[in-house]
py3Dmol code that shows the C-alpha trace and the ligand (Angstrom):
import py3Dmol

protein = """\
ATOM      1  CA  UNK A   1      97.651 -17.568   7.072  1.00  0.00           C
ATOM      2  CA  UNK A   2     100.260 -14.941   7.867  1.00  0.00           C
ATOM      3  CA  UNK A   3      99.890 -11.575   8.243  1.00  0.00           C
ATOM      4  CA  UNK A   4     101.928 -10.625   5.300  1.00  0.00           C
ATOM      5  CA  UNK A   5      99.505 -12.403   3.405  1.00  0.00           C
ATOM      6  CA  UNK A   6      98.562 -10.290   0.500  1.00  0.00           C
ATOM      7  CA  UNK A   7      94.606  -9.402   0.802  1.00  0.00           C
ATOM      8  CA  UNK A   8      92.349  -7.874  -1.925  1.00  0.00           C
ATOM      9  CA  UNK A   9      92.866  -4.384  -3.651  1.00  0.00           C
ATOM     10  CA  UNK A  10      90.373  -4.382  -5.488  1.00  0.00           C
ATOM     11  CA  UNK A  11      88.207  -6.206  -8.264  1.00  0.00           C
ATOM     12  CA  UNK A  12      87.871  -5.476 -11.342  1.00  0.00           C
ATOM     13  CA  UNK A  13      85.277  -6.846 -14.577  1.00  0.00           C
ATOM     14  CA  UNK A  14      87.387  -5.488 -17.642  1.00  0.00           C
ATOM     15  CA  UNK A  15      85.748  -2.764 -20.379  1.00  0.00           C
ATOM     16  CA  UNK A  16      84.555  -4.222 -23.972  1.00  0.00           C
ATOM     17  CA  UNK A  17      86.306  -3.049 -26.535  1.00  0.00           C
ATOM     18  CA  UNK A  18      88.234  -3.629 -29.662  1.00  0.00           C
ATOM     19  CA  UNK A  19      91.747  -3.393 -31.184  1.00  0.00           C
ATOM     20  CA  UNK A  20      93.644  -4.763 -34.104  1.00  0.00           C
ATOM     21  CA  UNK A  21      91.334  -5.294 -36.846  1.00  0.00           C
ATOM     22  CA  UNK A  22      87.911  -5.679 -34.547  1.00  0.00           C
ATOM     23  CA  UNK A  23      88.910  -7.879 -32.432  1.00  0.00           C
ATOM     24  CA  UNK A  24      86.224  -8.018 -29.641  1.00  0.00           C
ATOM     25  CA  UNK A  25      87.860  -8.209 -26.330  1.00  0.00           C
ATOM     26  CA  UNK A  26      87.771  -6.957 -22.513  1.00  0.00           C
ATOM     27  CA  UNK A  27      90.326  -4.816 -21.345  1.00  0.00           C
ATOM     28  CA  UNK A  28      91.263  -4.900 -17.739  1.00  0.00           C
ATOM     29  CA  UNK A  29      94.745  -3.317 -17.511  1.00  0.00           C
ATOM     30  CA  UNK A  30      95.158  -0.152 -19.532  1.00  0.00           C
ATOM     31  CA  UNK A  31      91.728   1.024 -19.450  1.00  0.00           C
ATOM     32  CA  UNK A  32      89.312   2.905 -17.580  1.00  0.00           C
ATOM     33  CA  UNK A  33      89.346   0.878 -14.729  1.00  0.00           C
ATOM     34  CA  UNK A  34      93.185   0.500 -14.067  1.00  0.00           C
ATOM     35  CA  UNK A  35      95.563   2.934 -15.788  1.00  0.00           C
ATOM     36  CA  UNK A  36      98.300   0.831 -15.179  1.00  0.00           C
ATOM     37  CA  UNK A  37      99.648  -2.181 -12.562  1.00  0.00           C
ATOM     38  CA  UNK A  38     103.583  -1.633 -12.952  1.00  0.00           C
ATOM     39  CA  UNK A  39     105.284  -3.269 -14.518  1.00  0.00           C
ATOM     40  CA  UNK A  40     101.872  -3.907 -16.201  1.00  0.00           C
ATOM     41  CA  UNK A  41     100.808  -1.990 -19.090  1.00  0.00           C
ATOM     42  CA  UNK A  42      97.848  -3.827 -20.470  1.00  0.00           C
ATOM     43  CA  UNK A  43      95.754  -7.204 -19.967  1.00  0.00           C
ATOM     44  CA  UNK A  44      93.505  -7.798 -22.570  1.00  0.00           C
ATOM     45  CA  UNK A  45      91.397 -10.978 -22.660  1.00  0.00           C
ATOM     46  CA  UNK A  46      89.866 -12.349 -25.684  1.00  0.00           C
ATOM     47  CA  UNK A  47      87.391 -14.947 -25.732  1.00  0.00           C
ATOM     48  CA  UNK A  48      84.588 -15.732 -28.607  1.00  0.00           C
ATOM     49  CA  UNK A  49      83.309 -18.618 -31.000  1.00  0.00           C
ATOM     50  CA  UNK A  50      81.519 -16.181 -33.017  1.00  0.00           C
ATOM     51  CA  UNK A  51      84.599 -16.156 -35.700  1.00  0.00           C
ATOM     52  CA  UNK A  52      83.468 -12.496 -36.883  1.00  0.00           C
ATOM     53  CA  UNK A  53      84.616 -11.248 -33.094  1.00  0.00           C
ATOM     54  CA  UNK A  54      88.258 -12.658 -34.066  1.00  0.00           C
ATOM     55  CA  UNK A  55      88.576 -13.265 -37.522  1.00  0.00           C
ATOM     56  CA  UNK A  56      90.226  -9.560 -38.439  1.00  0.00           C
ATOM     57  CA  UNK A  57      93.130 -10.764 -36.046  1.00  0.00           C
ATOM     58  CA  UNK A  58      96.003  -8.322 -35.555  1.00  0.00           C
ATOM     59  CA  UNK A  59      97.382  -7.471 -38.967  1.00  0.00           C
ATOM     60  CA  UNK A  60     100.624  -5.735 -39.400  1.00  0.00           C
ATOM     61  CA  UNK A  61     101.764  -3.291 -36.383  1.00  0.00           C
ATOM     62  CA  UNK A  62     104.921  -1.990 -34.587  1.00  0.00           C
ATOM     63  CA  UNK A  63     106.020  -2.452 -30.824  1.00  0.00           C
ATOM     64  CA  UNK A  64     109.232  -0.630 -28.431  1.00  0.00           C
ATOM     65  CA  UNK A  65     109.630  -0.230 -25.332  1.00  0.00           C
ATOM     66  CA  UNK A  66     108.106  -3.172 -23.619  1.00  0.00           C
ATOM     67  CA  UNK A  67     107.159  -6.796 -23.982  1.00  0.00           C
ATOM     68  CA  UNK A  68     103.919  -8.239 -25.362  1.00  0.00           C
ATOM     69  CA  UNK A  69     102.870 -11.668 -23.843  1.00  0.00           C
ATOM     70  CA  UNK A  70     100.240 -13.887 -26.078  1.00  0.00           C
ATOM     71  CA  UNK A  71      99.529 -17.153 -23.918  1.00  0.00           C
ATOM     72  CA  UNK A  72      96.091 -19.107 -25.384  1.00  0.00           C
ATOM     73  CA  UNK A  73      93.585 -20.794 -24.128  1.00  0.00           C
ATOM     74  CA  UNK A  74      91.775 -22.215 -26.781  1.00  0.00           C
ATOM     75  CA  UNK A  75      92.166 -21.766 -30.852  1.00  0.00           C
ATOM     76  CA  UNK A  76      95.264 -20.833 -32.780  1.00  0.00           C
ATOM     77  CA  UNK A  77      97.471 -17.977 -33.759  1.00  0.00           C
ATOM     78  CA  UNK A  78      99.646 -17.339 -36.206  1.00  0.00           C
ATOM     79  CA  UNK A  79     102.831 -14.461 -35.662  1.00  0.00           C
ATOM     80  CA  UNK A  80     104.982 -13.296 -37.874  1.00  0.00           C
ATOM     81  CA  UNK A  81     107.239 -10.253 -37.679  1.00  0.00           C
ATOM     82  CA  UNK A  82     109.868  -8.498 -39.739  1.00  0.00           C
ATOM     83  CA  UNK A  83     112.549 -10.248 -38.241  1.00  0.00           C
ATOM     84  CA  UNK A  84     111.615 -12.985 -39.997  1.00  0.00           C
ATOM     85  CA  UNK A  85     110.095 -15.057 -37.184  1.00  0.00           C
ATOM     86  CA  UNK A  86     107.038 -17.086 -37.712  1.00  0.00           C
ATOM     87  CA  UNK A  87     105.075 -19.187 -35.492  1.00  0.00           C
ATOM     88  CA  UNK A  88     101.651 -20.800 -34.055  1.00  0.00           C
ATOM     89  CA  UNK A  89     100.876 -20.325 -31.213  1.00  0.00           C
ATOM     90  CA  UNK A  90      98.458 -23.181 -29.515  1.00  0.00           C
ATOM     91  CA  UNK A  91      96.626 -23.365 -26.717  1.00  0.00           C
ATOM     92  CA  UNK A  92      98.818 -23.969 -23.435  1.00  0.00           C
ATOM     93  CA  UNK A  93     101.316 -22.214 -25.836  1.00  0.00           C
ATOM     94  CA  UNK A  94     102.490 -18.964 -24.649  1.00  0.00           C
ATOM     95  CA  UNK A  95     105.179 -16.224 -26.959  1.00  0.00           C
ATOM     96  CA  UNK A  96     106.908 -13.670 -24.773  1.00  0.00           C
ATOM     97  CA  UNK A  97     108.069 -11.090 -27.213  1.00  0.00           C
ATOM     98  CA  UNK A  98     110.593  -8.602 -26.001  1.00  0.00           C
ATOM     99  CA  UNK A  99     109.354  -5.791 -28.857  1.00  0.00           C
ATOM    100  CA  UNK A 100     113.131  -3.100 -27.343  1.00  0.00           C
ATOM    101  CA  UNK A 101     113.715  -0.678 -29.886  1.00  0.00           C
ATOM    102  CA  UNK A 102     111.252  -2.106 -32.230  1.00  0.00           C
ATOM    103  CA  UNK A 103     109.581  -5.098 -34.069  1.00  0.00           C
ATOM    104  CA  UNK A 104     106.803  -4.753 -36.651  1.00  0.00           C
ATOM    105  CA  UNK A 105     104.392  -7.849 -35.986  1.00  0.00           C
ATOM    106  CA  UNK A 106     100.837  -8.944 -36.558  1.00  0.00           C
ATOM    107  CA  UNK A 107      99.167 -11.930 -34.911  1.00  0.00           C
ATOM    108  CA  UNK A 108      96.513 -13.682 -37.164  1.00  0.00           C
ATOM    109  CA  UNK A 109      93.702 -16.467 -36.304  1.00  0.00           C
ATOM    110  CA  UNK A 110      94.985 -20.012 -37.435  1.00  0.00           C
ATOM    111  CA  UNK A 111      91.223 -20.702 -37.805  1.00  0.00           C
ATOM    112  CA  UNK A 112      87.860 -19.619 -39.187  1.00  0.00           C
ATOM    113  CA  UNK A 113      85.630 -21.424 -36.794  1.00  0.00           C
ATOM    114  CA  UNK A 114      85.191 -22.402 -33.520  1.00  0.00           C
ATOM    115  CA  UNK A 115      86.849 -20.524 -29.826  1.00  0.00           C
ATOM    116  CA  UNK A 116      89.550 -18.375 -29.706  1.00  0.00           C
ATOM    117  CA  UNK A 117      90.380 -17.443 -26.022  1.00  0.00           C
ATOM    118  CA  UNK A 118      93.605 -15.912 -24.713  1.00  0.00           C
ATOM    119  CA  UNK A 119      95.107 -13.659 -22.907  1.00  0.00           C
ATOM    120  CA  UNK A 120      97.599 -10.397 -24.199  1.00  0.00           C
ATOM    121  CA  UNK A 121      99.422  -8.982 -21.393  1.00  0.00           C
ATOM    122  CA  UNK A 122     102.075  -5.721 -21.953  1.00  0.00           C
ATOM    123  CA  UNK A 123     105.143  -5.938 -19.293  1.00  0.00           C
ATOM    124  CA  UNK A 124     107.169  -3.019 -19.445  1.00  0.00           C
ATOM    125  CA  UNK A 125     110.635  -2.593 -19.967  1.00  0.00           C
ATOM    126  CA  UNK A 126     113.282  -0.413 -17.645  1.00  0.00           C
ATOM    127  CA  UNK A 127     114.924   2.822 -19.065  1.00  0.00           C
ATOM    128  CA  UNK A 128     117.769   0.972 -19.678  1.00  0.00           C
ATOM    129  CA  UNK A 129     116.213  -1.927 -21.463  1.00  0.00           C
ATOM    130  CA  UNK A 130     113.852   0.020 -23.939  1.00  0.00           C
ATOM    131  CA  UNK A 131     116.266   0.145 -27.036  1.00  0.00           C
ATOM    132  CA  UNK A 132     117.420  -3.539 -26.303  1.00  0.00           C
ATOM    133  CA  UNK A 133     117.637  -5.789 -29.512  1.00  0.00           C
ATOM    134  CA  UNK A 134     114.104  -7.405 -30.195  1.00  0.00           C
ATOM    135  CA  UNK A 135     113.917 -10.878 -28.735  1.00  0.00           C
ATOM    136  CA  UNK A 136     111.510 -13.393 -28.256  1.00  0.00           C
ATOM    137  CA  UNK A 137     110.747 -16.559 -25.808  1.00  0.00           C
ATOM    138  CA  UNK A 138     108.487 -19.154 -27.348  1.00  0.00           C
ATOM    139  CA  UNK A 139     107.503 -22.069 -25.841  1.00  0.00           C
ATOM    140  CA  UNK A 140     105.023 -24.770 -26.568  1.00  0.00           C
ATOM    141  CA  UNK A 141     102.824 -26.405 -24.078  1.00  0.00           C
ATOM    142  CA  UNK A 142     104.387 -29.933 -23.857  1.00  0.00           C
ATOM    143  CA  UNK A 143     107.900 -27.768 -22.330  1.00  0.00           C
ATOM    144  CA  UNK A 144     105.674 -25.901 -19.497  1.00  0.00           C
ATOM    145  CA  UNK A 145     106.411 -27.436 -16.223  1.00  0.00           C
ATOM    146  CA  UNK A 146     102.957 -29.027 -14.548  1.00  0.00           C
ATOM    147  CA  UNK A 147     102.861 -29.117 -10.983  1.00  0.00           C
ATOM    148  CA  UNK A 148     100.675 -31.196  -9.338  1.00  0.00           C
ATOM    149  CA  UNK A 149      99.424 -30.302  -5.912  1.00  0.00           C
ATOM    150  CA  UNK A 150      98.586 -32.464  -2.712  1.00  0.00           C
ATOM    151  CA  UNK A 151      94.440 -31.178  -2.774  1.00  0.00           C
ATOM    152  CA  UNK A 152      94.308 -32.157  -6.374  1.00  0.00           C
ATOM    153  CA  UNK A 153      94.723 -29.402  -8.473  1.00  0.00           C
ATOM    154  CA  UNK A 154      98.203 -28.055 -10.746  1.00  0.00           C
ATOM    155  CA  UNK A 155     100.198 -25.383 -11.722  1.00  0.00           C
ATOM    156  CA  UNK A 156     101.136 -24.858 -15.304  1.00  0.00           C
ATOM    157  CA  UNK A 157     104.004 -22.501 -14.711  1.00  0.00           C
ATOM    158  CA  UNK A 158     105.064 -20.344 -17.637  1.00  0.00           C
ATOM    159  CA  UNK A 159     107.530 -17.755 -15.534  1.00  0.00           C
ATOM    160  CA  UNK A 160     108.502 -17.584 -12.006  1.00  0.00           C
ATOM    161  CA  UNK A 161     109.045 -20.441  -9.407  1.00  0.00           C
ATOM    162  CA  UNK A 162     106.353 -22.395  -7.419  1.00  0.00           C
ATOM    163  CA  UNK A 163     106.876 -22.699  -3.365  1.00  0.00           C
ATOM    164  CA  UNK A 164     108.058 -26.377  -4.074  1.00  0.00           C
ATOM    165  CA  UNK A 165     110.603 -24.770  -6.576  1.00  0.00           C
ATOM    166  CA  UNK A 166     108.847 -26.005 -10.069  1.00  0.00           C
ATOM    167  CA  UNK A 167     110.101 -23.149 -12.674  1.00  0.00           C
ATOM    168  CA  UNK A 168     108.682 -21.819 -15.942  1.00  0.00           C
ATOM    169  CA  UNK A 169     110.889 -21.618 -19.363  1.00  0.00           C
ATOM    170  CA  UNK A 170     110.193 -17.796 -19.379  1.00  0.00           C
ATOM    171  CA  UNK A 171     113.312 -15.865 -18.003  1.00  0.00           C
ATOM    172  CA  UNK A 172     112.920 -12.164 -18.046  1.00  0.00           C
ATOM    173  CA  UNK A 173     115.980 -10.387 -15.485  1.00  0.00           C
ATOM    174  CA  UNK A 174     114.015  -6.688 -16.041  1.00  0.00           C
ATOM    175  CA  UNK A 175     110.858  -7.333 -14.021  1.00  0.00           C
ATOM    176  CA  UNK A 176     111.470 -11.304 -12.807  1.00  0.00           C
ATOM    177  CA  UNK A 177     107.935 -12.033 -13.768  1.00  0.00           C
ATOM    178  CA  UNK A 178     105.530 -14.747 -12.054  1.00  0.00           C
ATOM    179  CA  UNK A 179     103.245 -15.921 -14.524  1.00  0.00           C
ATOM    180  CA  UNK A 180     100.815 -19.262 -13.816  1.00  0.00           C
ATOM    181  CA  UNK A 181      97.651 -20.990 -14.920  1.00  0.00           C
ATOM    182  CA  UNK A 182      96.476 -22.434 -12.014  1.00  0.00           C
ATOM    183  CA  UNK A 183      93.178 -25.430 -11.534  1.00  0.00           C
ATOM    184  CA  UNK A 184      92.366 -25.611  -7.915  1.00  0.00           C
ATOM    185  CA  UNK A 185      89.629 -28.659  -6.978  1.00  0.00           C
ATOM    186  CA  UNK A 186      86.203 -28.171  -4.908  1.00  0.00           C
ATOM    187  CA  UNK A 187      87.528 -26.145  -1.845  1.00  0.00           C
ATOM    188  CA  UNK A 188      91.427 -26.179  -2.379  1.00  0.00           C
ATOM    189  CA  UNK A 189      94.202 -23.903  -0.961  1.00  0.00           C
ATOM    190  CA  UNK A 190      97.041 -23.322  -2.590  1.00  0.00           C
ATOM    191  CA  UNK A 191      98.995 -20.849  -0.562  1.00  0.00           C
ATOM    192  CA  UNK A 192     102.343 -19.024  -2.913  1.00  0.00           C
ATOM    193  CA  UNK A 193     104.728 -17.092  -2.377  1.00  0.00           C
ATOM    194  CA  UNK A 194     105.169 -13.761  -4.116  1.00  0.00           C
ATOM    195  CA  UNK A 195     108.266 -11.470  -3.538  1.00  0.00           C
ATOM    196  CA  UNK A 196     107.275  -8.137  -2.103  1.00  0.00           C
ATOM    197  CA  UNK A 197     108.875  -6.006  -4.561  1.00  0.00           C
ATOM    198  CA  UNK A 198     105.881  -7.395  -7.502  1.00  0.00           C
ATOM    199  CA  UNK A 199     102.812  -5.928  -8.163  1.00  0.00           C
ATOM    200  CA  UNK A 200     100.514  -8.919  -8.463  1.00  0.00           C
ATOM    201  CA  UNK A 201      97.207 -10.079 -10.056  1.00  0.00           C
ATOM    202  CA  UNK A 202      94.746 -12.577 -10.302  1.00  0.00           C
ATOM    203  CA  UNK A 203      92.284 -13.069 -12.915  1.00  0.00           C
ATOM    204  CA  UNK A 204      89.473 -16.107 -12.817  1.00  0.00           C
ATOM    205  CA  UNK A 205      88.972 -18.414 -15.578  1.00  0.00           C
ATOM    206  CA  UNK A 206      86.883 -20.150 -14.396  1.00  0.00           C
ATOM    207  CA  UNK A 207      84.744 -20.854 -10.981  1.00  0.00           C
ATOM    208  CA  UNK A 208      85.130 -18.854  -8.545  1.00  0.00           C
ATOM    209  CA  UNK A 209      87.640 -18.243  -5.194  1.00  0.00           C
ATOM    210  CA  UNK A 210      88.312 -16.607  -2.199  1.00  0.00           C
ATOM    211  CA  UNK A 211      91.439 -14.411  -1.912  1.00  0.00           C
ATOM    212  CA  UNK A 212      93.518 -14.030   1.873  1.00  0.00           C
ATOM    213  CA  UNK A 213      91.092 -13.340   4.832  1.00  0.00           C
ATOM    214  CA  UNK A 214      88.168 -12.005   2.568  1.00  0.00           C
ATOM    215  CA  UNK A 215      85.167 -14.142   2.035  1.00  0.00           C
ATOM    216  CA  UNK A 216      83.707 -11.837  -0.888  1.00  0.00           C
ATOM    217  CA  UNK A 217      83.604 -14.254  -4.110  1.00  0.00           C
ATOM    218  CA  UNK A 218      85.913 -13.147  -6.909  1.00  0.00           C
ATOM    219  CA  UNK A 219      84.280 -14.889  -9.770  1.00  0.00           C
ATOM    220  CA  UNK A 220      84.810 -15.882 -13.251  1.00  0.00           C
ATOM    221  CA  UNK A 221      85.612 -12.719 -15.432  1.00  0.00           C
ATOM    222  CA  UNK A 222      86.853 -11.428 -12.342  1.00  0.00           C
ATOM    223  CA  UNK A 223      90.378  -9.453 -11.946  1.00  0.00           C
ATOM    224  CA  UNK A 224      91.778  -9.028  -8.335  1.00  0.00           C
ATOM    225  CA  UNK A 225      94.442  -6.823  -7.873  1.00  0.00           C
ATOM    226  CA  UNK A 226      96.249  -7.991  -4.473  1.00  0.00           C
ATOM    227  CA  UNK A 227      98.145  -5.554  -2.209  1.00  0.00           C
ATOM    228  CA  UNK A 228     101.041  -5.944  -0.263  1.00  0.00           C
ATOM    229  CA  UNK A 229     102.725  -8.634   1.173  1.00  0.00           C
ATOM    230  CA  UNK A 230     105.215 -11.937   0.677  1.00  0.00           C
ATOM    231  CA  UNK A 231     102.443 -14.369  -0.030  1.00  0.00           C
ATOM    232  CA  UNK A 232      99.101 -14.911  -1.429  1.00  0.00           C
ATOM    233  CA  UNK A 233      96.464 -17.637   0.014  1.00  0.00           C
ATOM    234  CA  UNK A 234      93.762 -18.738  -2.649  1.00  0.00           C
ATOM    235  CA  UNK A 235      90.925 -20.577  -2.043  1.00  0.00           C
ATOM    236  CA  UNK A 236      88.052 -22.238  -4.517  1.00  0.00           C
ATOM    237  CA  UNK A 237      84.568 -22.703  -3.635  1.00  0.00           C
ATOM    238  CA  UNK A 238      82.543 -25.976  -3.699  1.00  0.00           C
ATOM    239  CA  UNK A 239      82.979 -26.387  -7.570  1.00  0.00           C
ATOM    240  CA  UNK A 240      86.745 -25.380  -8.185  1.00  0.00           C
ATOM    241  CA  UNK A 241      88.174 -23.189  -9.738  1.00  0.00           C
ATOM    242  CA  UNK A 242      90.942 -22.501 -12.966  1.00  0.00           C
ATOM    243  CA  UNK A 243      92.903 -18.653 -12.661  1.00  0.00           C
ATOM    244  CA  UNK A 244      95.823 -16.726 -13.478  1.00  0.00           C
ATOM    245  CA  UNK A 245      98.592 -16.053 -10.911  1.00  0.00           C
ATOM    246  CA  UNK A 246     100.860 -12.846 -12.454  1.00  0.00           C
ATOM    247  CA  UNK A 247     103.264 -10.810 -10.550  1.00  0.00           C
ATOM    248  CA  UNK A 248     106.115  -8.754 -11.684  1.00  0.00           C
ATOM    249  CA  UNK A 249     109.001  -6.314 -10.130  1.00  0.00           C
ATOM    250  CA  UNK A 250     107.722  -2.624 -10.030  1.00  0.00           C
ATOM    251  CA  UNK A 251     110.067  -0.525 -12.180  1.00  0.00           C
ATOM    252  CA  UNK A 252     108.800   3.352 -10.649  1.00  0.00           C
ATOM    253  CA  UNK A 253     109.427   5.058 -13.603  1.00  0.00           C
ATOM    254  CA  UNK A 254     108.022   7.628 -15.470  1.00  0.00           C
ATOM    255  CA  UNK A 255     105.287   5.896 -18.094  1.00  0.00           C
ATOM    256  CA  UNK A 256     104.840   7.663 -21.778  1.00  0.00           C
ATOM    257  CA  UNK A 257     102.329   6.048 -24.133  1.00  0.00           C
ATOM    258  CA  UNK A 258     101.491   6.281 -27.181  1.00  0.00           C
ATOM    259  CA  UNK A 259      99.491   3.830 -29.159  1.00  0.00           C
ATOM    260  CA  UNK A 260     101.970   0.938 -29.462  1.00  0.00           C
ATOM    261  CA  UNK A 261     105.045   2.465 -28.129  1.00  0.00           C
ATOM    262  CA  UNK A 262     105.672   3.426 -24.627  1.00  0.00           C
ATOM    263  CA  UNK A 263     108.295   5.145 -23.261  1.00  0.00           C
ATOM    264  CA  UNK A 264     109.555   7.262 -20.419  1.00  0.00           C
ATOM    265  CA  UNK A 265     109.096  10.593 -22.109  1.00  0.00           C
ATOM    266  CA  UNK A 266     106.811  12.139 -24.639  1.00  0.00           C
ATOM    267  CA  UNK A 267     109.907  13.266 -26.936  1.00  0.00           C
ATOM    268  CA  UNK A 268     110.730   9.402 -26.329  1.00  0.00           C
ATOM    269  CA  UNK A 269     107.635   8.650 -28.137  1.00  0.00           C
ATOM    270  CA  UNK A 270     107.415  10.807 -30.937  1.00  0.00           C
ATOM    271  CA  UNK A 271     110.655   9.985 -31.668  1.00  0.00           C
ATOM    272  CA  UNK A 272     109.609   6.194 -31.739  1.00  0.00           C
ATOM    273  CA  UNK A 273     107.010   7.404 -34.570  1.00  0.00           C
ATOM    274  CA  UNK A 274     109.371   9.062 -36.244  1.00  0.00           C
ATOM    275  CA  UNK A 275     111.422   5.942 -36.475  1.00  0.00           C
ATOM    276  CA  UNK A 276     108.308   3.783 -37.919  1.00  0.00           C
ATOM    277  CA  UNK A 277     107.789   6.444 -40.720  1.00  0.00           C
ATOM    278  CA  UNK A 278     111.083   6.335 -41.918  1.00  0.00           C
ATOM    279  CA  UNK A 279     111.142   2.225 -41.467  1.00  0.00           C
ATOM    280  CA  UNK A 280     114.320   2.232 -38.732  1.00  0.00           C
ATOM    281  CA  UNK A 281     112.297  -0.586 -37.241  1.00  0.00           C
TER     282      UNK A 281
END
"""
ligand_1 = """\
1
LIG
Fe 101.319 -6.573 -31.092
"""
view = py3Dmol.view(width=600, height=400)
view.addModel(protein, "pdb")
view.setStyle({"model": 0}, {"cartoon": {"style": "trace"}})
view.addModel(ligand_1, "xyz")
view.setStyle({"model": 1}, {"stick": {}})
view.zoomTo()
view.show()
């Protein structure tokens, strides 16, 4: 392991809560715990087979400023926006939706039964990018890029390039994001590469692992927040393990929220309500 090898930051087990129409979720990102991880704005995690915990969805809602990432585990859900863009998104399925200077969107369960689990991460936008046309990336899970690795396990890779070059669909210029879904077997390293400039994360699926020099057990439910350096070394315990890898470029500007818009000032913001009211969306 070098010594540029990122180690832990911290760990993190999300905050319970709710959003859209009582959606029952954990928020990691965004919350209580961790304000923000720039570029990242939010990470919320949903995961339930009790369909009253899901079955409100997301109805109806408006985005600008930054980009909303839906990438599912297990279930179905259904997007549509005022665009006119309409889609299902399935597990191993992931939408990166560049909301700019606006999109009005809700995100419904495909399904009245059964798990839903999957993740929504918000990726901010630079200054400059904010009032960009709306955009989106979709991609199903047949097009993401599987790497297999020597130890046995594999990297789906939805944005950013593995060490042996394997690259997701998901090109984003703003923040270059590194976003992965990685199985490790019983006791694997998988050693990757991260450019120094990202914040990064790791959040556990499944199992549990062992992060750089450390040997305190970052288990399922688990969010890691890894400091600095130009690589990160992961390593699963006797039973393996299934987590996120996400990095992105810091952007060191000035953060405004508000609800769903976010911005780099308050006038920014209000002015972003204003908008919605009078349907410039
Ligand atoms: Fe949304």
């Amino acid at each position: 392991m070098s010594e540029t090898s990122r180690e832990i930051l911290g760990i993190i087990q999300g905050v319970e809560g709710s959003d859209g129409a009582d959606v029952k979720l954990r928020r990691y990102i965004g919350g209580p715990e961790l304000n923000i991880l720039d570029p990242f704005l939010m990470l919320d995690v949903f995961g339930t087979d009790e369909p009253n915990d899901y079955i409100g969805g997301f109805p109806s809602h408006p985005h600008r400023g930054f980009e909303t990432v839906t990438y599912m585990l297990a279930g179905q859900m259904r997007h549509k926006d005022n665009a006119g863009n309409e889609g299902v998104i399935i597990p191993g399925g992931v939408q990166w939706m560049t909301a700019g200077r606006g999109i009005v969107h809700s995100e419904m369960p495909e399904q009245e039964a059964g798990l839903m689990k999957g993740f929504q991460l918000w990726v901010n936008l630079p200054a400059s990018e904010k009032m960009c046309e709306p955009g989106y990336q979709e991609f199903p899970p047949e097009v993401m890029p599987v790497e297999e690795l020597q130890g046995g396990g594999s990297i789906n890779v939805i944005a950013g390039k593995t060490n042996a070059g394997t690259t997701g669909p998901v090109t984003n210029a703003h923040t270059l994001p590194f976003y992965m879904d990685i199985r490790l077997g019983a006791n694997e390293e998988l050693d990757q590469r991260i450019d120094e400039s990202h914040n990064a994360f790791i959040y556990v699926i499944e199992g549990a692992l062992n992060v750089g020099s450390s040997d305190v057990s970052i288990d399922e439910g688990d969010l890691c927040v890894l400091g600095e350096g130009k690589s990160v070394s992961i390593k699963s315990d006797a039973n393996g393990t299934r987590l996120l890898l996400v990095a992105g470029k810091t952007l060191d500007e000035p953060v405004a929220r508000g609800g769903p818009f976010v911005m780099n000032t308050r006038a920014e913001v209000m002015q972003a309500f204003e908008d919605y009211q009078n349907n410039k969306f």
